[in-house]
C-alpha positions as CSV (number, residue, x, y, z in Angstrom):
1,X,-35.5,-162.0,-12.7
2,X,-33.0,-159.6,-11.1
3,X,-30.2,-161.0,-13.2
4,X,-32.3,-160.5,-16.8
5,X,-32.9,-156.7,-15.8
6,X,-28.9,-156.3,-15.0
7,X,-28.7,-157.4,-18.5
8,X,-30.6,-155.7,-20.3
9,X,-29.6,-152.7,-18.8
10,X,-25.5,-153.4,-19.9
11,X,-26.7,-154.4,-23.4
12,X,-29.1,-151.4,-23.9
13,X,-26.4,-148.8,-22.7
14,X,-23.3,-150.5,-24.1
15,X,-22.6,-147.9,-27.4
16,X,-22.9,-145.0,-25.5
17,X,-20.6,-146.1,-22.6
18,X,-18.1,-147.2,-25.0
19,X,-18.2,-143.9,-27.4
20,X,-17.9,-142.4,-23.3
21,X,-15.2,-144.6,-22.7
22,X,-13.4,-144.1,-26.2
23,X,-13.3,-140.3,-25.6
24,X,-12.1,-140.5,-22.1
25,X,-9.5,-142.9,-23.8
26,X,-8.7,-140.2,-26.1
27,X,-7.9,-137.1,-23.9
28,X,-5.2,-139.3,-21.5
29,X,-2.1,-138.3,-23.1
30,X,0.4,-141.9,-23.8
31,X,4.1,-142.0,-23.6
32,X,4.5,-141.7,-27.0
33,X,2.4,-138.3,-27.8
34,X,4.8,-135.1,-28.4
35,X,2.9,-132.0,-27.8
36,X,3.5,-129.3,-30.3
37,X,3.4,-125.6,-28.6
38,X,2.0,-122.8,-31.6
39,X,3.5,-119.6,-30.3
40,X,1.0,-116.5,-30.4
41,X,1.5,-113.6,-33.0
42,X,3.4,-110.6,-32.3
43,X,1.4,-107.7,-31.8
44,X,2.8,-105.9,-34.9
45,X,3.6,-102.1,-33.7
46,X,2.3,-99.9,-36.3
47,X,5.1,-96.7,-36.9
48,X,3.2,-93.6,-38.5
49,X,5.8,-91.0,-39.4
50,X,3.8,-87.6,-38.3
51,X,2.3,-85.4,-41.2
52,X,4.7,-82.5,-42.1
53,X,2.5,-79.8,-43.8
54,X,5.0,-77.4,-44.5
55,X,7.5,-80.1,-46.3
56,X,4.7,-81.1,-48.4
57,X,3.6,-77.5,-49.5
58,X,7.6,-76.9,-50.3
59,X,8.3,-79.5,-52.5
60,X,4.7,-78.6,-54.4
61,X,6.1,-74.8,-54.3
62,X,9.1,-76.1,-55.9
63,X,7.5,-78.6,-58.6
64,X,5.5,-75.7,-59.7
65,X,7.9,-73.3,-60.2
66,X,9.7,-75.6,-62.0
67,X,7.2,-76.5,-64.4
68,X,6.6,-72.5,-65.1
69,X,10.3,-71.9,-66.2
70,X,9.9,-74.9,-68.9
71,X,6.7,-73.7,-69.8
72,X,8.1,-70.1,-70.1
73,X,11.4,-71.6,-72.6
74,X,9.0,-73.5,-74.4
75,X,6.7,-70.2,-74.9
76,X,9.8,-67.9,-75.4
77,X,11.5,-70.2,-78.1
78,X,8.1,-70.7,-80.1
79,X,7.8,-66.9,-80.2
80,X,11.6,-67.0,-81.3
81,X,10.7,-69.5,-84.1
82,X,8.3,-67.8,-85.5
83,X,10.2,-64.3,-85.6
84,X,12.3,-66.2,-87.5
85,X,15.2,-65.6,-85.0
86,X,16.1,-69.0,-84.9
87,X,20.4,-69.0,-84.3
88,X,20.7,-65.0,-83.3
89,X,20.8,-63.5,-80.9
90,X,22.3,-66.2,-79.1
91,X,20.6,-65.9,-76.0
92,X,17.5,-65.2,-77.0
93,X,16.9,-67.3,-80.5
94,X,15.1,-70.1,-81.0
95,X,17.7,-72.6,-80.5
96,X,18.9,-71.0,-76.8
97,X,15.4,-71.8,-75.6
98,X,15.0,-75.4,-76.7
99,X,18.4,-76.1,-75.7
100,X,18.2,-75.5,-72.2
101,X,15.1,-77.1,-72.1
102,X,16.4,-80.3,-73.5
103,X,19.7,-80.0,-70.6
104,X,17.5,-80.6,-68.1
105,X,14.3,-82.4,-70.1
106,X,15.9,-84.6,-73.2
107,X,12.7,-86.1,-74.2
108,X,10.5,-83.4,-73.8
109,X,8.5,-83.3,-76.8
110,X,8.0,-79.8,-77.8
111,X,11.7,-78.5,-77.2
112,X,12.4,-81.9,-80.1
113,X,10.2,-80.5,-82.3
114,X,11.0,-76.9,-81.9
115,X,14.9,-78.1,-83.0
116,X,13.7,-80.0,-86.1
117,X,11.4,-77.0,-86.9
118,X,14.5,-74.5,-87.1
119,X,16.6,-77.2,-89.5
120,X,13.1,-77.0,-91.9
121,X,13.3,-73.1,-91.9
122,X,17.2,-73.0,-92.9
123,X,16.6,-75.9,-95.5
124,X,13.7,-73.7,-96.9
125,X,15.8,-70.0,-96.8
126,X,18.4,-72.3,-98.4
127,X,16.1,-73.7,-101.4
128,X,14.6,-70.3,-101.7
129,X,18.4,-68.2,-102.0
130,X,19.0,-71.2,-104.3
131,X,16.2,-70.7,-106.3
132,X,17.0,-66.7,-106.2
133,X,20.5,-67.2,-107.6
134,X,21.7,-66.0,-103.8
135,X,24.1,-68.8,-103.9
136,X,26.3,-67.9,-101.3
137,X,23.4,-67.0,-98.9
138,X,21.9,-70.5,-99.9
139,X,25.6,-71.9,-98.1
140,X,25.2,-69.7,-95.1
141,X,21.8,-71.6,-94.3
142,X,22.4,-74.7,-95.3
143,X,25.5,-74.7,-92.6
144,X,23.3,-72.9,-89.5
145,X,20.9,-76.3,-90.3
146,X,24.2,-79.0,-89.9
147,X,25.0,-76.6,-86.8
148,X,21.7,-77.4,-85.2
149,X,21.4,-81.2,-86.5
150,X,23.9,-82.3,-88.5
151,X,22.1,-85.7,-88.4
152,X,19.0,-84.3,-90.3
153,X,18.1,-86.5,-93.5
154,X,17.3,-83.1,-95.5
155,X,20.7,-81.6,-95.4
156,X,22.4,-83.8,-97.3
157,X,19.4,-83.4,-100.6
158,X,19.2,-79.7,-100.1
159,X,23.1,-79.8,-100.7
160,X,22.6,-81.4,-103.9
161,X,19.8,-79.4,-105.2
162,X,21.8,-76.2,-104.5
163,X,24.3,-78.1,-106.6
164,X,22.5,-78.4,-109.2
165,X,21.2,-74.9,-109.0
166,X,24.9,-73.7,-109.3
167,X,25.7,-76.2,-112.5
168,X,22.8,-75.0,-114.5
169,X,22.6,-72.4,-117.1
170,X,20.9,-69.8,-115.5
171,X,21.6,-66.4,-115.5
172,X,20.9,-64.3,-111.9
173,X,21.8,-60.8,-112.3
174,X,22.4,-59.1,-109.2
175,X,20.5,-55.5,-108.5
176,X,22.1,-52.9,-105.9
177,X,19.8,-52.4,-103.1
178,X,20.5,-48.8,-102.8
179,X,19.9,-48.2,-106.6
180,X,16.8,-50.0,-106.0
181,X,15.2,-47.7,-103.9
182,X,16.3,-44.3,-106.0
183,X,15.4,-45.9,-109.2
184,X,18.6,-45.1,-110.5
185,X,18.8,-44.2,-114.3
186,X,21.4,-46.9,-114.5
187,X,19.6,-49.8,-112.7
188,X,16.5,-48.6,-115.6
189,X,19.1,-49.0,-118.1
190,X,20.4,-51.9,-116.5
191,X,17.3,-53.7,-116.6
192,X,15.8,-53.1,-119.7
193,X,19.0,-55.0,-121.3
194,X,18.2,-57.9,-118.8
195,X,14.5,-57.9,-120.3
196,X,16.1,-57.3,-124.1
197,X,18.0,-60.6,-123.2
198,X,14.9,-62.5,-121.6
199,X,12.9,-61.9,-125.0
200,X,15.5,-63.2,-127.4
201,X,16.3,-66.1,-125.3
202,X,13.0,-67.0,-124.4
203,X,13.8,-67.1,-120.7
204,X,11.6,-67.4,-118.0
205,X,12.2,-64.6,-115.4
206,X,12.2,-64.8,-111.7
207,X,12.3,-61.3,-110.1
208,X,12.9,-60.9,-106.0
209,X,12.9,-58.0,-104.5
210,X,12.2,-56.6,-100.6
211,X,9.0,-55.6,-101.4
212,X,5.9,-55.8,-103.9
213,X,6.1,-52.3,-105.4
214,X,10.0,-52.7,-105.9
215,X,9.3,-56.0,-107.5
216,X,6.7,-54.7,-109.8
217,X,8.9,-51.9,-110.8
218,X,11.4,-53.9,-111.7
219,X,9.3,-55.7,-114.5
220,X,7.7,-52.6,-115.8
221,X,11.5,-51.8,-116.5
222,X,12.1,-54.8,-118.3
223,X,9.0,-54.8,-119.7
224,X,9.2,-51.4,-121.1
225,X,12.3,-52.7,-123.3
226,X,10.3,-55.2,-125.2
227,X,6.8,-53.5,-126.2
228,X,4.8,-56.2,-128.6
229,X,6.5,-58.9,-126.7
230,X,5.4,-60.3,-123.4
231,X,7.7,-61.8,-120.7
232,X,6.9,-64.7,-118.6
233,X,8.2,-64.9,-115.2
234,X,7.2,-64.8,-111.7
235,X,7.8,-62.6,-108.3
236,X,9.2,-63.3,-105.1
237,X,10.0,-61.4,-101.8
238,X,13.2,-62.0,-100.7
239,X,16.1,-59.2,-98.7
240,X,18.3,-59.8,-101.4
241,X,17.3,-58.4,-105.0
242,X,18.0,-60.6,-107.8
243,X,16.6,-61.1,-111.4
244,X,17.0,-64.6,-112.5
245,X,16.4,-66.2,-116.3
246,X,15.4,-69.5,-116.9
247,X,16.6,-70.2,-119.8
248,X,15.2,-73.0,-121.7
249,X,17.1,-76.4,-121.9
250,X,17.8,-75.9,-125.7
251,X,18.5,-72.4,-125.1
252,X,21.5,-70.3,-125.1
253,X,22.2,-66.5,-123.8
C-alpha cells in the first residue's frame, strides 16, 4: 500500500521536477560557455558654450548696417537713372552706384537690371539723334552703351540702323541754337527755303527743337513760305535743333 502511494506521488510530480531540474541544469555554467561582458555607456558630458549677448547684438549691428548702404546705392543709382545721369558725373551717375553694388553683391538683382537699364537709354538717345540727323551725337551714345556692356545684343542692330540712317537720302539741316532763341532774320530766311524745298520735293519734315514753342515757331516759318500748300511732318524735343526731310524713295532734292 505504502509502495503504490510512493508511486503515485513520483509519477504525478514528475514534469514539474524535471522543468525544476532543467532550469537548475541551465544556470550551472559548463566548461565550454564564454561569458561575454557588455560594457556600460559613457555618460556623454554635454559642453554648452555660454550665451554672449553682446557678440550677437554686434554682428546683427553690423548685418544691418550693411544692408542700409546697399539699399542706399540701390536708391541713389535709381534716382541717378532716372535724372538721366547715367555715365556723369562719375561718382555720382547711375553706373558708380550699381557698380559698387555689384563689387561686393554680383548677383544682386536690382544693381543687374539697373546696368541693362542705362545700355536701353543710350541705345534709345542713339536711335533718337539718329532719327534727328544728330549723327555724330547718335556715335557718342552708341559708345557710352559698349562702355557699360559691350556684350549687349542691341548694340550691334542699333549700329546698323544708324548706318542706314547715314546712307539714306535725307536732308537734316542744322539750326543755331543761339539764332533760335533771337529769331534771327536769317534763321527766318533760312527756314522758309528749307520749307520752299519740303513742298517741291514732297518731303516729309521732322522738326526738333529744345522746346514746344521753338518747335512750333520753326514750322510757322516754313510754313509761311508755302501759303496754299500744306507740309507734313512731325515734332520732336531734343537739345540739339535740327530740321530733317524725308524725302520720298522716288524723290530727289
Amino acid at each position: 500500500m505504502n509502495c503504490s502511494r510512493k508511486v503515485f506521488a513520483i509519477r504525478k510530480f514528475t514534469p514539474l521536477a524535471c522543468l525544476f531540474l532543467g532550469l537548475l541544469g541551465a544556470c550551472q555554467p559548463t566548461q565550454n560557455a564564454r561569458v561575454v561582458a557588455i560594457p556600460e555607456p559613457e555618460p556623454v558630458s554635454e559642453s554648452v558654450e555660454p550665451f554672449d549677448e553682446a557678440a550677437v547684438i554686434e554682428r546683427f549691428e553690423e548685418d544691418l548696417r550693411y544692408q542700409r548702404i546697399i539699399a542706399d546705392l540701390l536708391y541713389e543709382g535709381i534716382k541717378a537713372l532716372n535724372a538721366n545721369r547715367l555715365l556723369t558725373p562719375p561718382d555720382i551717375s547711375a553706373h558708380a552706384y550699381f557698380s559698387r553694388v555689384l563689387s561686393v553683391e554680383p548677383s544682386n538683382p536690382v544693381a543687374l537690371n539697373g546696368i541693362q537699364e542705362i545700355v536701353a537709354k543710350y541705345l534709345q538717345l542713339a536711335e533718337q539723334a539718329g532719327r534727328q540727323g544728330q549723327f555724330d551725337n547718335a556715335k557718342q551714345y552708341l559708345r557710352r552703351a559698349e562702355q557699360v556692356d559691350n556684350t549687349h545684343a542691341g548694340i550691334a542692330a542699333a549700329w546698323v540702323r544708324l548706318e542706314q540712317e547715314m546712307n539714306s537720302s535725307d536732308v537734316v539741316h542744322a539750326i543755331s541754337v543761339r539764332e533760335l532763341a533771337n529769331r534771327s532774320a536769317t534763321l527766318m530766311e533760312e527756314l522758309a527755303k528749307i520749307g520752299v524745298q519740303a513742298r517741291e520735293t514732297g518731303a516729309f519734315f521732322l522738326i526738333t527743337a529744345p522746346n514746344d514753342t521753338q518747335a512750333r515757331w520753326i514750322y510757322s516759318q516754313m510754313q509761311a513760305a508755302v501759303e496754299g500748300h500744306r507740309l507734313r511732318g512731325n515734332i520732336e524735343l531734343g537739345d540739339s535743333p535740327t530740321v530733317r526731310l524725308i524725302l520720298p524713295n522716288d524723290g530727289d532734292v
